[in-house]
C-alpha positions as CSV (number, residue, x, y, z in Angstrom):
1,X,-2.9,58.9,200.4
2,X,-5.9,56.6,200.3
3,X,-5.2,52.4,200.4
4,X,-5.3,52.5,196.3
5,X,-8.1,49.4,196.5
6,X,-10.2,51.7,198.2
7,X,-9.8,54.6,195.3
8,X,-10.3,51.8,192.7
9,X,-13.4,50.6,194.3
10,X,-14.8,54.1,194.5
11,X,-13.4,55.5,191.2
12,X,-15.4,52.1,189.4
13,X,-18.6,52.8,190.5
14,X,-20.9,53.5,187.6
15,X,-24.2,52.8,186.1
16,X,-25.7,50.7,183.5
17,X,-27.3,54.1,182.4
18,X,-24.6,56.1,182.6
19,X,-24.3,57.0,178.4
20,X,-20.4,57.5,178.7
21,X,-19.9,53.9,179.8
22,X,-22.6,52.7,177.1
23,X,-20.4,54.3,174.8
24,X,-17.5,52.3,175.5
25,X,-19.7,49.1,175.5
26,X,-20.6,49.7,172.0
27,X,-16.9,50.0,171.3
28,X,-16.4,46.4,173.2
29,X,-14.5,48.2,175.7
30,X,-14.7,47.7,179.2
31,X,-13.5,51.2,180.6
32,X,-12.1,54.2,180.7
33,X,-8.7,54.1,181.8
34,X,-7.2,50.9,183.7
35,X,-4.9,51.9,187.2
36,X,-4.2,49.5,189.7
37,X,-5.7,46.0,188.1
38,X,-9.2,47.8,187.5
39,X,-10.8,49.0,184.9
40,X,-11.6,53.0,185.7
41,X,-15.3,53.7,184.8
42,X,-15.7,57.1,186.2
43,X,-15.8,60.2,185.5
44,X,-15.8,59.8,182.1
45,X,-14.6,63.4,181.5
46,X,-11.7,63.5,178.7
47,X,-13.6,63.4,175.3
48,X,-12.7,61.8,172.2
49,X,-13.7,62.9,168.6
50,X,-13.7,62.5,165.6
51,X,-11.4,64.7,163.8
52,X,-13.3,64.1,160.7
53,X,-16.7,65.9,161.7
54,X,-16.0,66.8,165.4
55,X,-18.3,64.4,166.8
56,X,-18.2,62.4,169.6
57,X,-16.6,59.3,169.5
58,X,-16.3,58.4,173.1
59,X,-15.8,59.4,176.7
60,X,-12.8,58.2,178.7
61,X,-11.3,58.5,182.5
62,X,-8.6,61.3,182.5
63,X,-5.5,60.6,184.8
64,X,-4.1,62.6,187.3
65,X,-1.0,63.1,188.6
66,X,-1.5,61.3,191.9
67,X,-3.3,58.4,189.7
68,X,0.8,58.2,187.9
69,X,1.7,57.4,191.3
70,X,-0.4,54.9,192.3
71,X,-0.6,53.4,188.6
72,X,3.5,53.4,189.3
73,X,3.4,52.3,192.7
74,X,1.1,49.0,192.0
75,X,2.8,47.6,188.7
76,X,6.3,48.1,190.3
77,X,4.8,45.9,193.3
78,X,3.3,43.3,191.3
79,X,6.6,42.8,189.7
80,X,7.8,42.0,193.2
81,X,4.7,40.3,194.2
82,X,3.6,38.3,191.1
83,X,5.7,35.9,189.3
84,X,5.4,35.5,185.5
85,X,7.6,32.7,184.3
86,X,9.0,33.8,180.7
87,X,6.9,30.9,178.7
88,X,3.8,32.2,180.2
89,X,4.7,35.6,179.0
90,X,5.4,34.7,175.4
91,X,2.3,32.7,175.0
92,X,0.1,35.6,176.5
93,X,1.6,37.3,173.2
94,X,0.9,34.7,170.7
95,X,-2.8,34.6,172.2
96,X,-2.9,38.0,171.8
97,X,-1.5,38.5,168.3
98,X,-4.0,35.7,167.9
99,X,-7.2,38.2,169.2
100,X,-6.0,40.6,167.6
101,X,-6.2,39.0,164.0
102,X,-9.3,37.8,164.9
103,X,-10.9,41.0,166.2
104,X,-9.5,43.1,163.3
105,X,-13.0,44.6,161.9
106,X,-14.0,46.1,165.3
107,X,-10.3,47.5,166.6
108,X,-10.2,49.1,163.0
109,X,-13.1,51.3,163.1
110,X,-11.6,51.9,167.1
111,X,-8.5,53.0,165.1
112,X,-10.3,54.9,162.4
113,X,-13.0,56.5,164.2
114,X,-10.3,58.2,166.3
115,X,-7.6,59.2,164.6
116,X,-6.9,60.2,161.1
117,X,-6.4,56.8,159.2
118,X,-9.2,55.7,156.7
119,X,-10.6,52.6,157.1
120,X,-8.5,51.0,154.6
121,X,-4.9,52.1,156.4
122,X,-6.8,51.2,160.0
123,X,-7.1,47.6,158.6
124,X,-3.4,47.7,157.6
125,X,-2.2,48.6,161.1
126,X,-4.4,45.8,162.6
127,X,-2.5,43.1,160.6
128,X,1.2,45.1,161.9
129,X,0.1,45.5,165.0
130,X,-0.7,41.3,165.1
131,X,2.7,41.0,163.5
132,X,4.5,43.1,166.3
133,X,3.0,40.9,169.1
134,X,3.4,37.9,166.9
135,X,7.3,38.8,166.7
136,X,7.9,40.0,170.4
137,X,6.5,36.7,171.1
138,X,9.1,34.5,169.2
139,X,12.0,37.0,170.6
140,X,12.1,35.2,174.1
141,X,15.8,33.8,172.6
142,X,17.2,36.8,173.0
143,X,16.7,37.1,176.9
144,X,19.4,34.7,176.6
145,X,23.0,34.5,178.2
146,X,26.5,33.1,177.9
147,X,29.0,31.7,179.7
148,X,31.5,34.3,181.0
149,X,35.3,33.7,179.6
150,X,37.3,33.4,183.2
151,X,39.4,30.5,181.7
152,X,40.7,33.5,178.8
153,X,42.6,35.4,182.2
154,X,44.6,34.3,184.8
155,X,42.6,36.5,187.4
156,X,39.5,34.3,186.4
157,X,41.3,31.0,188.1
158,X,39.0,29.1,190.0
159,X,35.5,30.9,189.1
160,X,32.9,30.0,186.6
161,X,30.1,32.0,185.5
162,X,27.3,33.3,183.0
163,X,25.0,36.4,182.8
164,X,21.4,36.4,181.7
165,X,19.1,39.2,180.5
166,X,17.0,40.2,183.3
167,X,14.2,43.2,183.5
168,X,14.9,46.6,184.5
169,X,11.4,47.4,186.1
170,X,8.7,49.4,185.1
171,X,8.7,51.2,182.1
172,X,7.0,54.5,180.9
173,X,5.8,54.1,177.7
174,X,4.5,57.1,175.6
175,X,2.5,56.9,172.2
176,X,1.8,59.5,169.5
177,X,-1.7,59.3,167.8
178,X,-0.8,58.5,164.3
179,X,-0.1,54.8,164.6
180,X,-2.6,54.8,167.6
181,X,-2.7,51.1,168.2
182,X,1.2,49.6,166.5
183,X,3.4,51.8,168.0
184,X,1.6,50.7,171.2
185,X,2.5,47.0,170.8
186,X,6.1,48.4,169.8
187,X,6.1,49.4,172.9
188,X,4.3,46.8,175.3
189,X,4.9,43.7,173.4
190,X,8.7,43.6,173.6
191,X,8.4,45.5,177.0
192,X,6.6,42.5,178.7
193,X,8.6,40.0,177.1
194,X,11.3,41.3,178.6
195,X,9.7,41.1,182.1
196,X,9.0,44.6,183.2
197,X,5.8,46.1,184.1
198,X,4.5,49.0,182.0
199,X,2.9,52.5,182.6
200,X,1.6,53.1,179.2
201,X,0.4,57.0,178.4
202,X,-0.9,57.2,174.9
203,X,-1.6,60.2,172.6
204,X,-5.0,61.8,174.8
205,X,-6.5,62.4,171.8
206,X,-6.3,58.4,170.6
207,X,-6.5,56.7,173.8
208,X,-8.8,53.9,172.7
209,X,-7.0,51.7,170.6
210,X,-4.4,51.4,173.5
211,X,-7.5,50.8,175.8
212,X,-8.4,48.2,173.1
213,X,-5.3,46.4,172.9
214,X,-4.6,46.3,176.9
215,X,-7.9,44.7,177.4
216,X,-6.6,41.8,174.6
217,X,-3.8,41.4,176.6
218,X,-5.9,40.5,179.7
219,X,-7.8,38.3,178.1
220,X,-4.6,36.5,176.9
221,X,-3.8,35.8,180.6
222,X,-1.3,38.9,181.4
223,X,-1.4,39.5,185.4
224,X,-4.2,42.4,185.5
225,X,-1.5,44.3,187.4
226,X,1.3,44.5,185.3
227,X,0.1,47.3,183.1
228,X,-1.6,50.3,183.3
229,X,-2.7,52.6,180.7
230,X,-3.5,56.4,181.8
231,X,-5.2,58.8,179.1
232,X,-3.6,62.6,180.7
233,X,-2.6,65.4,180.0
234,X,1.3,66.8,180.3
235,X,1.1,67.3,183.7
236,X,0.4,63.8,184.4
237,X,2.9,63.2,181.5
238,X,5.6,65.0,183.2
239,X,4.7,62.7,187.0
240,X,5.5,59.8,184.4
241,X,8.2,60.4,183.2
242,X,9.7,62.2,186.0
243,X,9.2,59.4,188.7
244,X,12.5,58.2,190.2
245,X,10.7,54.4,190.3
246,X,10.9,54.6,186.6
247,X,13.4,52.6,185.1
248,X,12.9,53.5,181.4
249,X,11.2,55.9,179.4
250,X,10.3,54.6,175.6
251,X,8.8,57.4,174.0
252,X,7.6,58.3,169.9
253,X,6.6,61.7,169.5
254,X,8.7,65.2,168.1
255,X,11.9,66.5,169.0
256,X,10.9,69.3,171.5
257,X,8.8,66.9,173.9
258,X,11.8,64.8,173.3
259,X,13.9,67.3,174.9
260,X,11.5,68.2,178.0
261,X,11.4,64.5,178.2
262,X,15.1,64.2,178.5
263,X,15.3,67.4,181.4
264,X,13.2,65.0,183.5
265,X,14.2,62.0,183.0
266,X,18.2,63.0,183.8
267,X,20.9,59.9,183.6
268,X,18.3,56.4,182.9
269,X,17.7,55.0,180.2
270,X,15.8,56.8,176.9
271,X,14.5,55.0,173.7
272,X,13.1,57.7,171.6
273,X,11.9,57.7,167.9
274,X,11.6,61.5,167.1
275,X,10.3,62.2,163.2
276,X,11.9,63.2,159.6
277,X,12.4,65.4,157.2
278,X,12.7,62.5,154.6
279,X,14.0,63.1,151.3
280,X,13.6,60.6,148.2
281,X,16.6,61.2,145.5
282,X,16.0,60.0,141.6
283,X,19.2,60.1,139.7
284,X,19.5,60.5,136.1
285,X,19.2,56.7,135.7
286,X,16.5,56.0,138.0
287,X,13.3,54.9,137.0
288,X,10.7,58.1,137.4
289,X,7.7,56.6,137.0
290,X,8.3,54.3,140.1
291,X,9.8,56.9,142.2
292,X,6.5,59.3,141.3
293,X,4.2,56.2,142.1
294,X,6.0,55.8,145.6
295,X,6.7,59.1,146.3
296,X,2.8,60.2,145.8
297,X,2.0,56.9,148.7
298,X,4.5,57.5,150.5
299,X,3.9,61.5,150.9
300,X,0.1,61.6,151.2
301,X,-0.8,57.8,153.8
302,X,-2.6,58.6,156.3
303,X,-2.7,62.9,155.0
304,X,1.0,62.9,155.5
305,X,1.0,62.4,159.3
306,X,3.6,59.9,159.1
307,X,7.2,60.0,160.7
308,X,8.3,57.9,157.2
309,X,6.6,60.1,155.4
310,X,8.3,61.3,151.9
311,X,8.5,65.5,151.9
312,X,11.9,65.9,150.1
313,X,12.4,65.1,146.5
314,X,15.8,65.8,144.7
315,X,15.3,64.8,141.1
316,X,17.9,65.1,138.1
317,X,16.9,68.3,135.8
318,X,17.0,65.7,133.0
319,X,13.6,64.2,134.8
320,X,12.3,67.5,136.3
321,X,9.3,68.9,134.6
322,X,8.5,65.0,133.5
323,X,8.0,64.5,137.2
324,X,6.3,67.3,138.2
325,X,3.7,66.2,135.7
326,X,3.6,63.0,137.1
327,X,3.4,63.9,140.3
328,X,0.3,66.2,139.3
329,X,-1.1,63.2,137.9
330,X,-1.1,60.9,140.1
331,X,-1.7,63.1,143.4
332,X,-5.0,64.7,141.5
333,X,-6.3,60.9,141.0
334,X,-6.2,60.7,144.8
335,X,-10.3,60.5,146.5
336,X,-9.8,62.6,149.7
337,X,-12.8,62.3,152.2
338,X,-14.5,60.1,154.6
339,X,-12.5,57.7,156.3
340,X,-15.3,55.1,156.3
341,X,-15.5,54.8,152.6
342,X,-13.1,52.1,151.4
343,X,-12.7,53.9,148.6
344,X,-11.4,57.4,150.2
345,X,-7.4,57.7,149.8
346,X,-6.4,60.7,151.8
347,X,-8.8,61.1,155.3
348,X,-8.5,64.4,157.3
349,X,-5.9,65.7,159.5
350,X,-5.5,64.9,163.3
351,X,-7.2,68.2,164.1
352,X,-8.5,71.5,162.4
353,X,-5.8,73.1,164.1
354,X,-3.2,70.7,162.9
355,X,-4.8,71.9,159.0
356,X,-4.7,75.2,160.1
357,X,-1.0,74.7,160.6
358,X,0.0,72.8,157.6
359,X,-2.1,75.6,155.8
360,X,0.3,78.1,157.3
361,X,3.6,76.9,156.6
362,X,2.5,76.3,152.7
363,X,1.3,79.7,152.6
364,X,4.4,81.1,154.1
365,X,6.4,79.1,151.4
366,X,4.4,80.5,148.8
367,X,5.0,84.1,150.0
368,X,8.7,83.4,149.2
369,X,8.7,82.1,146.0
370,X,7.1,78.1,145.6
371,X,4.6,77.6,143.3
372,X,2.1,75.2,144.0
373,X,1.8,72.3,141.5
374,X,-1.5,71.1,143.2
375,X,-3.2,70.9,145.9
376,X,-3.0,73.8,148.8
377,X,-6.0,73.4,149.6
378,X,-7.6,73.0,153.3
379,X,-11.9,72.6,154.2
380,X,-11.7,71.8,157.9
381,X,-9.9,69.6,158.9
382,X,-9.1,68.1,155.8
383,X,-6.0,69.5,153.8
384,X,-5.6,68.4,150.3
385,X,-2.6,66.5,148.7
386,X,-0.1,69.2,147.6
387,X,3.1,69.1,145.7
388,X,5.2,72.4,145.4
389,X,8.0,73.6,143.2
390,X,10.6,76.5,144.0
391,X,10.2,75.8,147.7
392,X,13.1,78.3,148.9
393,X,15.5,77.0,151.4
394,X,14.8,79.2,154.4
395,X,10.9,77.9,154.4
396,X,9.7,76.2,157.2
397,X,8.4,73.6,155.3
398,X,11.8,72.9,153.8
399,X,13.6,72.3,157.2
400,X,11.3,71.2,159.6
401,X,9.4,68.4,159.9
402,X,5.6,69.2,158.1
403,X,3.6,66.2,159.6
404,X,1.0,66.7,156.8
405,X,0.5,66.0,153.3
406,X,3.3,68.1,151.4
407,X,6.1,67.0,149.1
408,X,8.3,69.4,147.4
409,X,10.2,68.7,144.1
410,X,13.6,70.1,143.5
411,X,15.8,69.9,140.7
412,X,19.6,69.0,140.7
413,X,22.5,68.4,138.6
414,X,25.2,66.8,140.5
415,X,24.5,63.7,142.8
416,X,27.4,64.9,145.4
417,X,25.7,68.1,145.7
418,X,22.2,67.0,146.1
419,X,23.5,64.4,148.8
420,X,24.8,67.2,150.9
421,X,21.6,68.9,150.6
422,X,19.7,65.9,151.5
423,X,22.2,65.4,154.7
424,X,21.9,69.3,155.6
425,X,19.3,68.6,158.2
426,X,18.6,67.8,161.8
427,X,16.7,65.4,160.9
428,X,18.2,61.4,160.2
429,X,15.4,58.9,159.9
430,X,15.4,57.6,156.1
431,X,15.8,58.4,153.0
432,X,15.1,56.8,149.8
433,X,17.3,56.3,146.2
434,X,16.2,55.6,142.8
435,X,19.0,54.7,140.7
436,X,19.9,51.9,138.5
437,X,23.8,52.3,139.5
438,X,25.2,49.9,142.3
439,X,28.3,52.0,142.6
440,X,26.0,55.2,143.1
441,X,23.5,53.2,145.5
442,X,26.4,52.4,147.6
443,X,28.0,55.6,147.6
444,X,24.5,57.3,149.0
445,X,24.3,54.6,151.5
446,X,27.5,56.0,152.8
447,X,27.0,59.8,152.5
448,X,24.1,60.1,154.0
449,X,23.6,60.1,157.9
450,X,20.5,58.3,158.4
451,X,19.0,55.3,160.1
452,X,17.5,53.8,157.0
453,X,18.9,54.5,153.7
454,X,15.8,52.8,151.0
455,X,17.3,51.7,147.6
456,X,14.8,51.8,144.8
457,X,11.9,53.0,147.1
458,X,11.1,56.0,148.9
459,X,11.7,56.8,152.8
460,X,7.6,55.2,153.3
461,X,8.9,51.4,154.5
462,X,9.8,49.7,157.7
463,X,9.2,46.0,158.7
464,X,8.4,45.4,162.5
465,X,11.1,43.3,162.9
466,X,14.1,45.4,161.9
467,X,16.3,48.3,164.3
468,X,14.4,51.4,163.3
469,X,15.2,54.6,164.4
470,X,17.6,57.8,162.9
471,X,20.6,59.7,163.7
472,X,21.0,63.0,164.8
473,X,17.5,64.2,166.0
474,X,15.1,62.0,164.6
475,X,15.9,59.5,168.3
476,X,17.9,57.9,170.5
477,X,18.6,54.3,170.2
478,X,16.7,52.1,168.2
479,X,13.0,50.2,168.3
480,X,12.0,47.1,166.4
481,X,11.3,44.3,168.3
482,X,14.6,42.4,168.8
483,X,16.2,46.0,169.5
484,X,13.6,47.1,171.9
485,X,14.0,43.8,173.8
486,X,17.5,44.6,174.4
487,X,16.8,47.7,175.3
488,X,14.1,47.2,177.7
489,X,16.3,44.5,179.6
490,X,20.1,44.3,180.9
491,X,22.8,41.8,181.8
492,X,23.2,40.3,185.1
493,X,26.2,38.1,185.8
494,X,26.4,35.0,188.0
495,X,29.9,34.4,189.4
496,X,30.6,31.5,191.2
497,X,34.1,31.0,193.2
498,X,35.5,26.7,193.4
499,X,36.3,26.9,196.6
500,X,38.9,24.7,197.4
């Protein structure tokens, strides 16, 4: 293979005219892709639009599988090469939590005019995604160590000693396209804290708002060469995560690329966050107009495409037809339409496709029975908010995760029962409670299997800061920042003999 300086060299030559690269100006970004410490400016071949209308949003460089191995090669020398004292990296974090905030108009409408969040939920992720970096930065504590008990045995005579939390190398990180620009810090902010070097492979079809935040994070002062961030296909995905110079593989995305993950990646270490089913329970004394309010945002943000997202709802029969009405209310009064109006609630799907699919699995429910409250309604790529009744337990759209903006309402009459239902899943991730009993709160937090059990909201909340992930298939170990961390690094001890 070619001296990797010389393929950069080549690979970067452009011109000022060239309407891909102008493109990506406009956007205030500075390339394509970024491999080996440069910024990749052609061929801009891998095109990014705008699921809303189908047009154009941008141009970027699309990684191969021998640019995975030199994009692996170079970040796993400059960890040998390059030495990044632990203070240095958290204030490259604070600086760039600190851009970040201060950028927040521009890297929204990078967010928006990607993916499928209105302008209004792109704003929101801006602020998190500051937060995430903002917390990965005051985590440096828990790199930590302790002194090692030797006194506590009488083999341990004569030594003393203490471990530390050191890296474990580069790290493959993988991101999904609905939080195109968070789930990227999630990944990279803790990830560098920690001391490794990062190959970062987000969704292809949102590779900007990665592109956006890297390019923050050298101008905070992080070594050009300790991350790289390649927009590819699976093929190139598979080289990633397949790579025996891999020491990690942090990935957010669905259960079945989970598992292909897991083939190749054989015994190292895995952090995955794999989806929901999430169900919202309202007992007989819970409080339905609350639960309806929450359940209607937390099933339709950003049209449903939301691993927190609420598609269950078990409701006591008392309560039923009251909140199916409210439901039909409240999800009517929602604006779907252009992400760019502040005033638009629901924004399209990911892709046409993606509607087409949603579109199918409703239908198919509806051949066996549902009834559709509202909604069931697609126009492109846009699918509108729907809420169905008599959804039969062998639809699709019943056990499998939808990704899209459905919620089905079911009626039951004993909690035990319902809670079983509610746990008869693969899924684990969260689920939420309404009730105004502390002895039935408790007794759902301990029935149910999940990662996150919400009282007195719906499945729809996480903080950055706290261990998030599920049981069962919804991942393997957690992420939050403090967890990730831990993950991401591992103990080395020191053991010193008294000699003499």
């Amino acid at each position: 293979m070619s001296d990797h300086a010389t393929v950069c060299e080549c690979e970067t030559v452009s011109t000022a005219s060239d309407p891909a690269e102008e493109t990506l100006r406009a956007l205030g970004l500075r390339g394509g892709g970024y491999i080996a410490g440069e910024w990749v400016r052609g061929p801009l071949t891998l095109e990014v639009t705008d699921p809303e209308d189908g047009s154009l949003v941008a141009s970027v460089y699309q990684a191969s599988v021998d640019d995975v191995d030199r994009a692996v090669a170079d970040v796993q020398r400059s960890l040998r090469e390059e030495r990044w004292e632990l203070w240095e990296r958290r204030e490259v974090l604070e600086r760039a939590a600190d851009l970040v905030r201060e950028e927040g108009p521009r890297l929204a409408r990078i967010i928006s005019a990607e993916g499928s969040k209105t302008i209004t939920e792109a704003t929101r992720e801006v602020a998190r995604t500051a937060e995430t970096l903002r917390i990965s930065a005051h985590s440096a504590a828990l790199l930590e160590g302790s002194t090692l008990p030797f006194e506590d045995t009488a083999r341990g005579s004569g030594k003393f000693g203490y471990y530390r939390r050191v890296p474990l190398g580069v790290i493959a990180a993988i991101t999904p396209f609905n939080d195109p620009m968070n789930l990227v810090a999630h990944k990279v902010g803790p990830g560098l804290l920690a001391g490794n070097a990062i190959v970062l492979k987000p969704a292809a079809v949102t590779p900007l708002s990665a592109l956006a935040l890297h390019d923050i994070l050298l101008r905070a002062g992080m070594p050009p060469r300790r991350m790289a961030v390649l927009a590819a296909g699976r093929e190139a995905g598979s080289a990633l995560v397949s790579d025996p110079r891999i020491a990690a593989v942090s990935f957010t995305g669905g259960p079945t690329t989970g598992d292909a993950i897991a083939r190749l990646v054989g015994a190292r270490r895995i952090l995955m966050e794999l989806g929901g089913n999430n169900a919202v329970l309202v007992c007989e004394d819970g409080d339905v107009e609350a639960a309806a309010a929450g359940i209607v945002d937390g099933a339709f943000g950003v049209a449903g495409q939301n691993c927190l997202s609420v598609q269950r709802v078990f409701v006591h029969e008392s309560h039923y037809e009251r909140m199916l009405s409210l439901l039909a209310r409240d999800t009517e009064r929602l604006i779907v339409g252009s992400k760019k109006d502040p005033m638009t609630d629901v924004g399209p799907l990911i892709s046409e496709q993606e509607a087409r699919r949603v579109e199918t699995w409703v239908d198919e429910a509806v051949t066996g029975g549902a009834r559709v409250v509202v909604g069931g309604r697609r126009e492109g790529s846009f699918y509108w908010p729907t809420v169905l009744a008599d959804v039969p337990g062998t639809a699709r759209i019943y056990r499998d995760e939808v990704f899209g903006p459905v919620v089905f309402v079911e009626p039951f009459s004993d909690v035990d029962a319902a809670l079983e239902t509610i746990d008869d899943t693969e899924y684990g991730l969260q689920a939420g409670v309404f009730t105004a009993s502390l002895t039935t709160a408790m007794h759902a937090v301990d029935r149910l299997h999940m990662g996150s059990v919400l009282i007195n909201d719906t499945s729809d909340f996480r903080i950055d800061a706290m261990p998030f992930g599920g049981s069962k298939r919804s991942g393997v170990g957690r992420e939050g920042v403090a967890e990730a961390v831990r993950e991401m690094s591992e103990p080395k001890n020191v053991i010193l003999n008294r000699m003499g």
